[in-house]
C-alpha positions, 0 to 999 in steps of 0.5 A, a space after each residue: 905969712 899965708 898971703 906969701 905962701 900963697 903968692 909963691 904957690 900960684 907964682 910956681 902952678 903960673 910958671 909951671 902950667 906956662 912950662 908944660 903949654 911951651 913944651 906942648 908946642 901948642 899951635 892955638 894958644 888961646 884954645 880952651 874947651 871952655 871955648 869950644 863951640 859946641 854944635 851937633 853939625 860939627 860933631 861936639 857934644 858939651 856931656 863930651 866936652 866936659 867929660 874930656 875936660 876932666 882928663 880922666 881919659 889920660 889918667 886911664 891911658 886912653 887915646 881921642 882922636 879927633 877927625 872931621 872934615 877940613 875947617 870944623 876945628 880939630 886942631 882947636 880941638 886937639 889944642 885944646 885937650 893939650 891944654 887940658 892936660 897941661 892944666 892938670 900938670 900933665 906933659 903934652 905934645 900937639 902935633 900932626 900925624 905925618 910928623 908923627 908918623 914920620 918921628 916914629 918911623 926913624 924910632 924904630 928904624 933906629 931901634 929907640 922904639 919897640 918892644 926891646 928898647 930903653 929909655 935914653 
C-alpha cells in the first residue's frame, strides 16, 4: 500500500511541476541553476546562486533582475530562476521586457491594472 501511495504522490508533483514549467513558457527547458556556470567575468557567484535557488527571495516578495552584456546568459539565468519557482510549486512567467512592458501598457490603459482594479 506505501509503494501505491507513493507512486501516486510523485505521479501528481511530476505532472504538477510539468503543469507550472508550460504555463512558464520557459524558453530554455533544460536551464537549471544547478547548471549555471558560475565565473566571476560573467557576474555569478555559486553563494548567490544557491542563495536564489532557495526561493526565499519569492517568498519575501522580492524582485531579481538579471542584466549583463549580450551572450553571458540571462535568459538562461531567467529561465532558470523560473524553474526554480516551479520546483517549489510556484506559478511563474518568463518573458521579455518589451512584451512585458507592452502587456502592462494595455492593462492600464484598459483600466485592469492600477490601484483600483479588480481581479477578473
Amino acid at each position: 500500500m506505501a509503494l501505491m501511495v507513493d507512486r501516486e504522490w510523485t505521479e501528481r508533483e511530476n505532472r504538477r511541476l510539468a503543469r507550472l514549467t508550460r504555463a512558464a513558457h520557459l524558453s530554455i527547458s533544460d536551464a537549471t541553476l544547478e547548471n549555471a556556470w558560475c565565473d566571476p567575468a560573467r557576474g555569478l557567484e555559486k553563494a548567490v546562486l544557491r542563495d536564489l535557488a532557495t526561493a526565499k527571495w519569492i517568498r519575501n516578495k522580492q524582485n531579481v533582475v538579471v542584466v549583463g552584456k549580450t551572450g553571458v546568459g540571462k535568459s538562461f539565468v531567467g529561465a532558470a530562476l523560473a524553474q526554480v519557482a516551479c520546483r517549489h510549486g510556484l506559478p511563474a512567467l518568463c518573458t521579455w521586457v518589451p512584451r512585458l512592458l507592452n502587456e502592462l501598457t494595455i492593462a492600464h490603459a484598459d483600466g485592469s491594472y492600477g490601484p483600483d482594479a479588480r481581479p477578473p
